[in-house]
Wavefront OBJ file of the C-alpha trace (Angstrom):
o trace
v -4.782 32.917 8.599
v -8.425 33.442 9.683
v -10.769 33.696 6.919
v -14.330 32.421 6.668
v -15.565 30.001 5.145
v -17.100 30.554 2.625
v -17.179 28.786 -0.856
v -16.480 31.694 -3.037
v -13.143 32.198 -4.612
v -10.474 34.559 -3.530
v -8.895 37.247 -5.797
v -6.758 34.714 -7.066
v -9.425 32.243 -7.932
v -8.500 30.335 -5.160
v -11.743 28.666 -3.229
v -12.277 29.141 0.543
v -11.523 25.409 1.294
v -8.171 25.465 -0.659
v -7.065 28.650 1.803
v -8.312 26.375 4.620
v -6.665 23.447 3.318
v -3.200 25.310 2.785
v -3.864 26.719 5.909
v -3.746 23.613 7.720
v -0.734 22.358 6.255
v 1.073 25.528 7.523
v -0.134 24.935 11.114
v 1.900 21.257 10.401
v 4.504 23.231 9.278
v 4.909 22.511 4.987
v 4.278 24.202 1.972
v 1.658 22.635 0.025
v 4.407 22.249 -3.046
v 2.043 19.028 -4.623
v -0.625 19.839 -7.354
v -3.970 19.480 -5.048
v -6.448 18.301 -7.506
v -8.177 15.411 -5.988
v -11.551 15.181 -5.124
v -13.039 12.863 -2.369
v -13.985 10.074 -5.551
v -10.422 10.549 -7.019
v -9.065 9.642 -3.586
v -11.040 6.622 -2.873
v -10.830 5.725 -6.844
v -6.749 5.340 -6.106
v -7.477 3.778 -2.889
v -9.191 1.193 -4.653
v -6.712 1.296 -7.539
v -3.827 0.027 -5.560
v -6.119 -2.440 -3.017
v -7.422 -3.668 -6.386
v -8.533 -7.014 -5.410
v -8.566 -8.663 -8.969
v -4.395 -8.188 -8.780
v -4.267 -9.584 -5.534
v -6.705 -12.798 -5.833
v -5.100 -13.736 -9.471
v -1.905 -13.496 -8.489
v -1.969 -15.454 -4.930
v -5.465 -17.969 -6.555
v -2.380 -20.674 -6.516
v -0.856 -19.991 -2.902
v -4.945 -19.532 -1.180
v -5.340 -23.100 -3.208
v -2.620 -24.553 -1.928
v -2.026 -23.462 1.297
v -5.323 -24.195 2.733
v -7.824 -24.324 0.007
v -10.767 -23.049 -0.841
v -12.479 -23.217 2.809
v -9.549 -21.064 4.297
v -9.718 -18.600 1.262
v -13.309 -18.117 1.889
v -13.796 -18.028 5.678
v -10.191 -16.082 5.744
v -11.644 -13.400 3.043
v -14.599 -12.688 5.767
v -11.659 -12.803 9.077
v -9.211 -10.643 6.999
v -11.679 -8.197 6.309
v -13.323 -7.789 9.769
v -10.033 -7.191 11.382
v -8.704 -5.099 8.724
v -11.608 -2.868 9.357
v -10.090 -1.880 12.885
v -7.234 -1.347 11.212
v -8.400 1.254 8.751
v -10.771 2.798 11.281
v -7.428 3.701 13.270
v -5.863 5.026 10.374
v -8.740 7.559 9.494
v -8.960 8.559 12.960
v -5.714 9.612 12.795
v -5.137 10.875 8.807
v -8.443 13.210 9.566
v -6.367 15.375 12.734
v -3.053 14.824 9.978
v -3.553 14.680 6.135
v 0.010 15.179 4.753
v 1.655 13.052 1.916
v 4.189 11.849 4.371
v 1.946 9.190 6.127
v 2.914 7.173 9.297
v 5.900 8.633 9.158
v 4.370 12.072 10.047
v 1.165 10.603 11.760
v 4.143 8.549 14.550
v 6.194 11.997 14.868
v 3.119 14.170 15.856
v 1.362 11.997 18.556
v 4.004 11.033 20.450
v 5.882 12.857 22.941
v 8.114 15.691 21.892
v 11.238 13.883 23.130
v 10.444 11.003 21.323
v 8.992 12.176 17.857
v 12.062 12.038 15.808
v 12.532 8.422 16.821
v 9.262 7.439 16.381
v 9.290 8.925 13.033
v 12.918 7.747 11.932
v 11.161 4.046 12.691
v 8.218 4.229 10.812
v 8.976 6.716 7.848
v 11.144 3.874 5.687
v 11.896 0.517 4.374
v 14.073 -1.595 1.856
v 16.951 0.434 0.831
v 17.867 4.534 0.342
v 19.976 6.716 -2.094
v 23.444 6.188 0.249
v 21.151 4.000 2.781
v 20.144 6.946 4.737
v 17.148 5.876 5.397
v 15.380 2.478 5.599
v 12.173 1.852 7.840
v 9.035 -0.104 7.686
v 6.539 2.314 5.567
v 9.147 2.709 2.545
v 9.893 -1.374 2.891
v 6.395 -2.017 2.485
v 5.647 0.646 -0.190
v 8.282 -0.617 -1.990
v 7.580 -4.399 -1.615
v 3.520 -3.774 -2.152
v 4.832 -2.320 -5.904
v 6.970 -5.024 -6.315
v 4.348 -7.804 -5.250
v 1.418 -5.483 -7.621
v 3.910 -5.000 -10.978
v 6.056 -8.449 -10.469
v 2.784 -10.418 -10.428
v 1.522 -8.674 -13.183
v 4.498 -9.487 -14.754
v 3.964 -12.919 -14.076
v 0.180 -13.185 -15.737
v 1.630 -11.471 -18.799
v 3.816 -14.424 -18.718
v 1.562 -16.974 -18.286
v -1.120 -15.371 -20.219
v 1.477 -15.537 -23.769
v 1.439 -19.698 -23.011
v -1.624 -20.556 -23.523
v -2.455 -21.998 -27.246
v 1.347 -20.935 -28.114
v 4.874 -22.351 -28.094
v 6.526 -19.558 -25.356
v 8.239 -20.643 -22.012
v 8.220 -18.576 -19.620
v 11.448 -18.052 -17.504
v 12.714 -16.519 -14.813
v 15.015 -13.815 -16.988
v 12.024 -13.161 -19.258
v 9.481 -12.456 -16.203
v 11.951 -10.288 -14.867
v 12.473 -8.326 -18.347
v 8.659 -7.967 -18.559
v 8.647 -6.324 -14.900
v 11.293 -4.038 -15.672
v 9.597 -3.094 -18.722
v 6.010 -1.953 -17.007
v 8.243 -0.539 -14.095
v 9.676 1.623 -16.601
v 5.996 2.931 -18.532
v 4.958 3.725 -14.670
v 7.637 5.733 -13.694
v 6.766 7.765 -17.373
v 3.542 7.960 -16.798
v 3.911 9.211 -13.112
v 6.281 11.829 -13.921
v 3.468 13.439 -15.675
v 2.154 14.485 -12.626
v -1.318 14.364 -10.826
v -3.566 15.887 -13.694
v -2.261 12.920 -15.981
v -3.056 10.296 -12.972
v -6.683 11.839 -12.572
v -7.623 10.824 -15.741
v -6.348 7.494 -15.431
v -7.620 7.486 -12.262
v -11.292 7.514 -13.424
v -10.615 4.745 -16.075
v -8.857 2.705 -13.583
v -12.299 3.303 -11.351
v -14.677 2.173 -14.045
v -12.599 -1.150 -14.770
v -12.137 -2.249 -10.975
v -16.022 -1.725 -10.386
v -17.899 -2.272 -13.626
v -15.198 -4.210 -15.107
v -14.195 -6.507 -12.432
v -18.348 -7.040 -11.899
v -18.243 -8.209 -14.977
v -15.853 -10.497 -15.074
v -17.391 -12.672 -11.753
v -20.724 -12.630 -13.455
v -19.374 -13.602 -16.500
v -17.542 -16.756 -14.942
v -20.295 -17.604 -12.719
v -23.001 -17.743 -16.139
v -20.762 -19.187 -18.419
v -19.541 -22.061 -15.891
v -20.514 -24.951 -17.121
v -20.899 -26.978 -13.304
v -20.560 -25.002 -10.234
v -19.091 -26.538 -7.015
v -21.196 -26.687 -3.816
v -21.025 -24.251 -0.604
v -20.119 -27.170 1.193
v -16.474 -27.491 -1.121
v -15.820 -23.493 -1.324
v -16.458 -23.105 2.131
v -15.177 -26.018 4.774
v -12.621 -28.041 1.494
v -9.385 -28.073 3.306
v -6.443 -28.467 1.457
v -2.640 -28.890 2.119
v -0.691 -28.916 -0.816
v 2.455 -27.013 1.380
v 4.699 -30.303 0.992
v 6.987 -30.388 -1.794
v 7.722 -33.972 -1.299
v 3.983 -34.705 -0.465
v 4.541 -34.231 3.737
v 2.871 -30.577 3.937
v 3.001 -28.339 7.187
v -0.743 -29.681 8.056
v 1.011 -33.313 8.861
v 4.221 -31.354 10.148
v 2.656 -29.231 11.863
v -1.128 -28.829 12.249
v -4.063 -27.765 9.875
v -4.443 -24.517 11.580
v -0.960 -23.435 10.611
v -1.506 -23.953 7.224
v -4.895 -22.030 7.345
v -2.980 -19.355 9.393
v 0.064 -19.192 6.552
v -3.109 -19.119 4.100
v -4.602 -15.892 5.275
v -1.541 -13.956 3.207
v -4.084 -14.153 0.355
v -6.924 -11.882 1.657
v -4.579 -9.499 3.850
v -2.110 -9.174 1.265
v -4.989 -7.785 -1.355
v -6.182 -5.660 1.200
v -2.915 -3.501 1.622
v -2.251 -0.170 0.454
v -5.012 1.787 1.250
v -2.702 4.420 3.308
v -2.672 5.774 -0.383
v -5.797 8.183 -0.135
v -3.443 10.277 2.636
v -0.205 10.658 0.786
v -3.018 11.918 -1.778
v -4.349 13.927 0.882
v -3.658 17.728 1.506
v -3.853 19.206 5.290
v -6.986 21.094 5.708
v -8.568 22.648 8.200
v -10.765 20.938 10.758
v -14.281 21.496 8.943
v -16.292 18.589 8.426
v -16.128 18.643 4.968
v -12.729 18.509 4.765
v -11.442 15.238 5.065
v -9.932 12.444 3.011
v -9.552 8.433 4.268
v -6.200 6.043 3.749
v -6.163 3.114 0.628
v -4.066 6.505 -0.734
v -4.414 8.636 2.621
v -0.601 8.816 2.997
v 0.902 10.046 0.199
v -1.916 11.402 -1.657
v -3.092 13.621 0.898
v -1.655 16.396 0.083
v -2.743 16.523 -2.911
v -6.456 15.739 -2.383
v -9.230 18.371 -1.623
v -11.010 18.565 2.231
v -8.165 16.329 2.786
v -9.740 16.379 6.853
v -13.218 14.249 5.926
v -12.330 12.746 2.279
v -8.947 11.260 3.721
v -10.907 9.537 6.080
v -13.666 8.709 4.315
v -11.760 7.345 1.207
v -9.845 4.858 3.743
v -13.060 3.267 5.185
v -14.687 3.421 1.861
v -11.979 1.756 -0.149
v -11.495 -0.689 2.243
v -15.693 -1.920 2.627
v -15.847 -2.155 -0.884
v -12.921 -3.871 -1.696
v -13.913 -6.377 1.174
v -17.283 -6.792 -0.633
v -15.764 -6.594 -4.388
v -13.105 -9.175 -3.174
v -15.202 -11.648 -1.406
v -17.795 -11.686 -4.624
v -14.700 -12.787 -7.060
v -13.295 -15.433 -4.461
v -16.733 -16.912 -4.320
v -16.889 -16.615 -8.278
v -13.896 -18.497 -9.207
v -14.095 -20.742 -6.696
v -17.797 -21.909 -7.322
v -16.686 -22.178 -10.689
v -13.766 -24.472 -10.682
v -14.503 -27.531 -12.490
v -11.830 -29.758 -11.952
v -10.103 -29.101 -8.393
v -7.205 -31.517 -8.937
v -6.523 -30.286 -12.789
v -6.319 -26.718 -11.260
v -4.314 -26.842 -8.425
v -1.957 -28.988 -10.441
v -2.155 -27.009 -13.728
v 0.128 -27.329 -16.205
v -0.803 -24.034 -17.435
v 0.754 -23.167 -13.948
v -2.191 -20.502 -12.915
v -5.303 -21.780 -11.297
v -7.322 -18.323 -12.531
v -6.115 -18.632 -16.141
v -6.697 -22.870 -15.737
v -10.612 -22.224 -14.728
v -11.126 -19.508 -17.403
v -9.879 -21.682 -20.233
v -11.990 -24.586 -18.511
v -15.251 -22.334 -19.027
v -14.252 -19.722 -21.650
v -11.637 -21.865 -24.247
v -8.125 -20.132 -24.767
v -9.764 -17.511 -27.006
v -12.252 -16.581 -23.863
v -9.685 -16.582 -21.161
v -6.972 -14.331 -22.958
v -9.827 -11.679 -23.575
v -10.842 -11.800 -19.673
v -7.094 -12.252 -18.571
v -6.211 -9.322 -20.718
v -8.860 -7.077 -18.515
v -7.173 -8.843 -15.239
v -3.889 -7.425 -16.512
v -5.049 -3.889 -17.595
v -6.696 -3.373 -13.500
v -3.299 -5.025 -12.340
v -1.621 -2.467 -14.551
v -3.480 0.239 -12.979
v -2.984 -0.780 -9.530
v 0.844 -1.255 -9.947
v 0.858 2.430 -11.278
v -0.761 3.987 -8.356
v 1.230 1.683 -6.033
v 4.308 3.691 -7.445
v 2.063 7.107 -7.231
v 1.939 6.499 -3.382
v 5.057 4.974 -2.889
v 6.746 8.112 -4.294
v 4.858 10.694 -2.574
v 6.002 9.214 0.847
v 9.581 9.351 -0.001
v 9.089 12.652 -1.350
v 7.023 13.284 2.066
v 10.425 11.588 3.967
v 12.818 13.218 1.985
v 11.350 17.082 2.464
v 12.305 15.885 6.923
v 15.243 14.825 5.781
v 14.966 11.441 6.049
v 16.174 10.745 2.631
v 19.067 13.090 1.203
v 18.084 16.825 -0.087
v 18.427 15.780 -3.677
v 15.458 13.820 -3.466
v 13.462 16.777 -2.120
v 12.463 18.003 -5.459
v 8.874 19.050 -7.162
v 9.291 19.504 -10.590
v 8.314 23.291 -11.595
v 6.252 22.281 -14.420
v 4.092 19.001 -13.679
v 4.138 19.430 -10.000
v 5.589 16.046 -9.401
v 8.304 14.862 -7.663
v 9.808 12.870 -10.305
v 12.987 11.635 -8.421
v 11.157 9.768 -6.053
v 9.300 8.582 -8.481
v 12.645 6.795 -10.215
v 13.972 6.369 -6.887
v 10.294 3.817 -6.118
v 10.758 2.233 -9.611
v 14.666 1.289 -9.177
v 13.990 0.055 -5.185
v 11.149 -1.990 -7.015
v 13.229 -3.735 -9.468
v 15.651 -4.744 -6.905
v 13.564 -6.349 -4.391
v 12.236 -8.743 -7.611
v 15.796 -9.651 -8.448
v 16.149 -12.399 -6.006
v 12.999 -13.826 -8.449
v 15.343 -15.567 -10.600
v 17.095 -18.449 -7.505
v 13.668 -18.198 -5.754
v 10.488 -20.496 -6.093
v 9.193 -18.867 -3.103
v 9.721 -15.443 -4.194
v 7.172 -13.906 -4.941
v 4.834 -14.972 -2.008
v 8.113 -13.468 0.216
v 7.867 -10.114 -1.394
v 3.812 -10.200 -0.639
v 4.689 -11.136 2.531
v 7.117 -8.466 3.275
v 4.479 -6.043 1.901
v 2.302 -6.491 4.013
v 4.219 -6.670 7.112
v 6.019 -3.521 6.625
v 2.684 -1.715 5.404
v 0.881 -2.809 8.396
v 3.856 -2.222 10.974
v 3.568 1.141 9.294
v 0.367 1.234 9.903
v 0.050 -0.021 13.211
v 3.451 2.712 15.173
v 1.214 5.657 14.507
v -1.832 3.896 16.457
v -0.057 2.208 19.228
v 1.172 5.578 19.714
v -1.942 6.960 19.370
v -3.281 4.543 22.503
v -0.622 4.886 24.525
v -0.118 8.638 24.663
v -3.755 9.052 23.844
v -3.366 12.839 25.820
v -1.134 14.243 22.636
v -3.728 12.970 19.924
v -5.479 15.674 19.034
v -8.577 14.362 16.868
v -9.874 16.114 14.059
v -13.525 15.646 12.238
v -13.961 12.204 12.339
v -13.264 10.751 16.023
v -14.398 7.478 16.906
v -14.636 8.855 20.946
v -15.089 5.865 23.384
v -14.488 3.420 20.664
v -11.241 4.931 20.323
v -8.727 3.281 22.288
v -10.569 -0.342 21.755
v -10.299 0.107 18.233
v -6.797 0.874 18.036
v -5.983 -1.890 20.324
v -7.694 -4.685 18.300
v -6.145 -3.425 15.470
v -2.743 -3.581 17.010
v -3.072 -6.777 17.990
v -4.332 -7.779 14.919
v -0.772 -6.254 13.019
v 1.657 -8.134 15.574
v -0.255 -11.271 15.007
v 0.027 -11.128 10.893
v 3.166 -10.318 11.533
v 4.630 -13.419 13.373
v 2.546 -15.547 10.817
v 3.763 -14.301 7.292
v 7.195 -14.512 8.486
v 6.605 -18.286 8.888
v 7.846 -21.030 5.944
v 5.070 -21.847 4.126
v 6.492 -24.760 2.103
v 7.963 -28.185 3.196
v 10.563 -29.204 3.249
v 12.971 -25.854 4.175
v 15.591 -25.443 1.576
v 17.342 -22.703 -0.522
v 14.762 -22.831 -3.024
v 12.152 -22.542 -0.726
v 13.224 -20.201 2.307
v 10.528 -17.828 2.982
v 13.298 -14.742 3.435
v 10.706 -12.396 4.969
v 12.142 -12.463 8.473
v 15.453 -11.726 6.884
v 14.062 -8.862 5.117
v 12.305 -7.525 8.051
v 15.325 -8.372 10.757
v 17.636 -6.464 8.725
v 14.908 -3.379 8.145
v 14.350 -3.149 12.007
v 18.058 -3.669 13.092
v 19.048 -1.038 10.560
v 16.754 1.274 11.330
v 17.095 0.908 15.578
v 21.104 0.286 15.129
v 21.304 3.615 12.167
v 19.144 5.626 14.937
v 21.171 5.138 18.192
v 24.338 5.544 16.390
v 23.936 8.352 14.091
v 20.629 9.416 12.900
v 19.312 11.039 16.154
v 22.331 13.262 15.585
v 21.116 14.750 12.946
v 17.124 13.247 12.027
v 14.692 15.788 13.477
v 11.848 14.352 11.947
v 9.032 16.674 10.215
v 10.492 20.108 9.889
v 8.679 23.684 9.425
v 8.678 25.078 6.323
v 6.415 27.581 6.912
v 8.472 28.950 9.979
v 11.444 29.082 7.643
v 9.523 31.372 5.350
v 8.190 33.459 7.982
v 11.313 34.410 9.046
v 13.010 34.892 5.360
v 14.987 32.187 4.881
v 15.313 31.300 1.235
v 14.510 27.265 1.373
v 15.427 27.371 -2.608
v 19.084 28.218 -1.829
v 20.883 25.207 -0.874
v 21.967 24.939 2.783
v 20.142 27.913 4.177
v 17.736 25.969 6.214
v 20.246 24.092 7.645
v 21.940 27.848 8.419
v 19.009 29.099 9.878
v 18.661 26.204 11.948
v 22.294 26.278 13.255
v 21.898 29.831 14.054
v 18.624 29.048 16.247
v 16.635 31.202 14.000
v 14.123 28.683 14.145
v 13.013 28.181 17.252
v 14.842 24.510 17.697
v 12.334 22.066 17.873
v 11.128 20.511 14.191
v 10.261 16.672 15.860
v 6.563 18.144 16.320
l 1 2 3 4 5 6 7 8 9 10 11 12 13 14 15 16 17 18 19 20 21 22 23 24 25 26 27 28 29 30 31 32 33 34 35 36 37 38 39 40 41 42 43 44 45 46 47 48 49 50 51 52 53 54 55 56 57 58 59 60 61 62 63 64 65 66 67 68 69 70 71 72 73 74 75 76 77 78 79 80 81 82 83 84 85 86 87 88 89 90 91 92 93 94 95 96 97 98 99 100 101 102 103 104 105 106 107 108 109 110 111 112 113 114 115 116 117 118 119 120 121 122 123 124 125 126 127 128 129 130 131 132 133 134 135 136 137 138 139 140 141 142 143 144 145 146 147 148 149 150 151 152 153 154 155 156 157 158 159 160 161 162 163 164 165 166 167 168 169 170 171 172 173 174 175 176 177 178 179 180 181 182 183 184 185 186 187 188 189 190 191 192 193 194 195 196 197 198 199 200 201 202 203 204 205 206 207 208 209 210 211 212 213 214 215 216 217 218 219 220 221 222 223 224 225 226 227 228 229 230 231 232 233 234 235 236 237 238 239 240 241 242 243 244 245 246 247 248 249 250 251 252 253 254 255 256 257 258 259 260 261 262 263 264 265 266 267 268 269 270 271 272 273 274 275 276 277 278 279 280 281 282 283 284 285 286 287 288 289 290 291 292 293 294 295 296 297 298 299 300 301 302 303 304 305 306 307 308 309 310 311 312 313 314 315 316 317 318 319 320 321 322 323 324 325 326 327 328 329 330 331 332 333 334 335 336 337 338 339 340 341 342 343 344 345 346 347 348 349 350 351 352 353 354 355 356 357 358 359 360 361 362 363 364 365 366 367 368 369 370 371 372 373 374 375 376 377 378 379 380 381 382 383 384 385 386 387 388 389 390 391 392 393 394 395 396 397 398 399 400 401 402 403 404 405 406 407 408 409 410 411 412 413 414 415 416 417 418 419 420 421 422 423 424 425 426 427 428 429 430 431 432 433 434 435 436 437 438 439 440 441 442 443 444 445 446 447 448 449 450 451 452 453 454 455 456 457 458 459 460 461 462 463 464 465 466 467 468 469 470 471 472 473 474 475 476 477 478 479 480 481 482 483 484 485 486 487 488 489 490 491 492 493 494 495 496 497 498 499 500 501 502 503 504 505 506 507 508 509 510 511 512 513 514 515 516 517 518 519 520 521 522 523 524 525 526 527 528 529 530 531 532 533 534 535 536 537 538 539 540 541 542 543 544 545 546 547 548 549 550 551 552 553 554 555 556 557 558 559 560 561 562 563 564 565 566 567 568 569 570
């Protein structure tokens, strides 16, 4: 379609930008079948949502303490963050030439070679498990592990939260119950659709800034001793050894204060959000969206081309600055170091806020911890299940899953489909001390593998990458090399044990996770899936040429009869 553009709305009430933004989903090849009613705030506001640093400092405060302290948490915050940058610059560079709600998954199939797209999508489209295990790649295995590690640990502050100044024991079974509970008020609340999430959206915005602003001033005034710069930001600290010989003594210090980075890279995961919220515009300048919710909300997002983008970088900076500010707060205002690593309370962050606060004070402030955690495990499952529904439309989950419902224009099968993968993943919670710091773990290596296929493609066949408004142009290639460096090296870290000695009960199962994910997904492709996985397929085409893509089958007709043209894998 070429139509100028102009801001005024079409016969249909339809604005200029929405034709272009339609327009460029169709040169992609999709209908725009999401509700698109994001603006560039909205986007970053869910970016932010799921990043949400105040879930991701509360509930891994214990593992930063004890697996190198408060210098490693500190000086790692400001590492973590300046490498992550790199990271999220790569993304946006790409998200801004492809805003659609499927994500890597799409971004890998498009710049690589046309012999090679289906694989490279196949490989980076999913994760943990599949309706029929289909399908199961790196994005969907960290999607589904970042909701876990988000909802799970919020399960576990609601937990620990009901102790204090009462009689309840937590347990295993109850945490678990609790996690399955919240799963279940997500998945209700997402099959609302988008309107419903916008207005939670801006709440969820208001408690993560003002809110969460609050809270570190609040802890710093009220403190009644703080500790010196010299303890928050060179105190080393090895608490690793369950029978008192820690991996600094096995090992060396630095591996502890590598294994400690988890913290700070862990809460700075998700932000591929803004482009499943994204929808594909045109290449205008004001039409682009950046990636905390790039991936799956995309689609879905207005001038997807600069507020995709934009909303990656931006949710990313802030959350670096946001996050760094509370890691300084509660860790200036511990007051007894030993007493809160060792609490019997067992939650440093709830320990130092009855410390300074009283019980009364620290369920109030715990209680607004909770609510943002709340938030950010809802829009974890907001993302999560517009990627599968981005997957499933290319066939890379089975057709039933490739379903918007009519009325809330929401695909509220993936949505289930995230909340039931979620519960499993926490199950092995209840033989596990080591648990949850696994399921963080294999959240953020299957986010960031995710992550980092669609850039190493990017560099190496750097001819096929077509850029769109916001192009980093020399800087490029450098960029997406430190930032692929940058993933294999978390990588080989977090798969590391990170408590001695190695038993059962302390396994860090990550690499198992993450073996089985990659030979699955290599092993599934050579011996069936290229057979039949195309990768992102043309709706529009389809359309063109009258083929009904309601009626069941026909597409898969139409492509057997060559009506199509053959090739979908670009």
């Amino acid at each position: 379609m070429d139509r100028k553009p102009d801001h005024a709305a079409g016969l249909d009430g339809i604005s200029a930008k929405q034709i272009q933004d339609e327009g460029k989903l169709a040169e992609l090849g999709y209908r725009q079948e999401l509700n698109r009613d994001w603006s560039l705030l909205h986007n970053f506001g869910v970016s932010f949502s799921i990043i949400s640093v105040i879930t991701g400092i509360t509930t891994l405060f214990q593992y930063g303490l004890n697996t190198g302290g408060p210098g490693v948490m500190s000086v790692g915050w400001i590492v973590v963050s300046f490498f992550t940058m790199f990271v999220a610059l790569g993304m946006a560079e790409i998200v801004s030439a492809v805003p659609t709600s499927g994500g890597p998954y799409f971004w890998a199939a498009i710049l690589a070679p046309d012999d090679k797209a289906a694989f490279a999508s196949w490989i980076t489209g999913a994760g943990l498990i599949t309706a029929l295990l289909r399908a199961i790649r790196f994005n969907l295995l960290g999607q589904v592990a970042v909701t876990t590690g988000i909802t799970f640990g919020g399960a576990n502050l609601i937990s620990t939260v009901a102790t204090v100044g009462t009689s309840y024991s937590p347990t295993a079974a109850r945490t678990l119950g609790i996690y399955a509970a919240v799963l279940v008020s997500h998945g209700v609340i997402n099959s609302f659709g988008v309107h419903t999430l916008r207005y939670l959206n801006n709440s969820s915005i208001i408690l993560h800034s003002v809110g969460v602003t609050c809270f570190g001033i609040a802890v710093l005034a009220k403190a009644p001793i703080h500790q010196s710069a010299k303890f928050v930001f060179a105190t080393f600290y090895d608490g690793t050894g369950v029978d008192g010989v820690g991996w600094g003594m096995r090992a060396s210090p630095a591996y502890v204060a590598a294994c400690g980075v988890l913290m700070s890279q862990y809460t700075i995961t998700g932000f591929d959000a803004s482009a499943h919220l994204c929808k594909t515009p045109s290449f205008a300048p004001e039409d682009i969206k950046i990636d905390s919710l790039i991936q799956n909300l995309a689609e879905e997002t207005k001038s997807a081309s600069w507020s995709a983008p934009l909303g990656v970088l931006m949710s990313v900076g802030v959350s670096a600055v946001f996050g760094f500010f509370i890691v300084l707060s509660l860790l200036f205002s511990i007051q007894h170091f030993e007493s809160t690593v060792q609490s019997d309370i067992g939650q440093p962050v709830v320990q130092i806020l009855v410390d300074i606060f009283g019980n009364a004070g620290a369920i109030v402030l715990m209680t607004l911890v909770i609510v943002c955690v709340y938030h950010c495990g809802l829009f974890s499952m907001t993302s999560n299940s517009r990627m599968m529904f981005g997957f499933a439309r290319d066939k890379g989950l089975p057709p039933f899953f490739n379903k918007v419902d009519a009325r809330f224009k929401s695909p509220i099968r993936t949505v289930w489909l995230a909340a039931f993968l979620s519960f499993l993943l926490a199950i092995p919670s209840l033989g596990s001390t080591v648990a949850f710091s696994a399921a963080t773990s294999i959240a953020t290596i299957g986010l960031y593998i995710s992550y980092g296929i669609p850039i190493l493609i990017g560099l190496i066949y750097h001819r096929n990458f077509q850029k769109g408004p916001f192009n980093l142009q020399v800087a490029s290639r450098p960029v997406a090399l430190i930032a692929v460096l940058w993933i294999c090296f978390i990588s080989i870290i977090f798969c590391l044990p990170t408590a001695n000695p190695v038993s059962d009960q302390t396994l860090n199962y990550t690499p198992v996770a993450v073996g089985i994910v990659a030979a699955y997904a290599f092993g599934s492709w050579f011996l069936w899936a290229r057979t039949w996985f195309k990768g992102p397929i043309r709706q529009i085409q389809a359309e063109t040429l009258g083929v009904n893509l309601e009626e069941p089958g026909a597409l898969e007709r139409a492509e057997a009869e060559g009506k199509l043209g053959g090739n979908y894998s670009s």
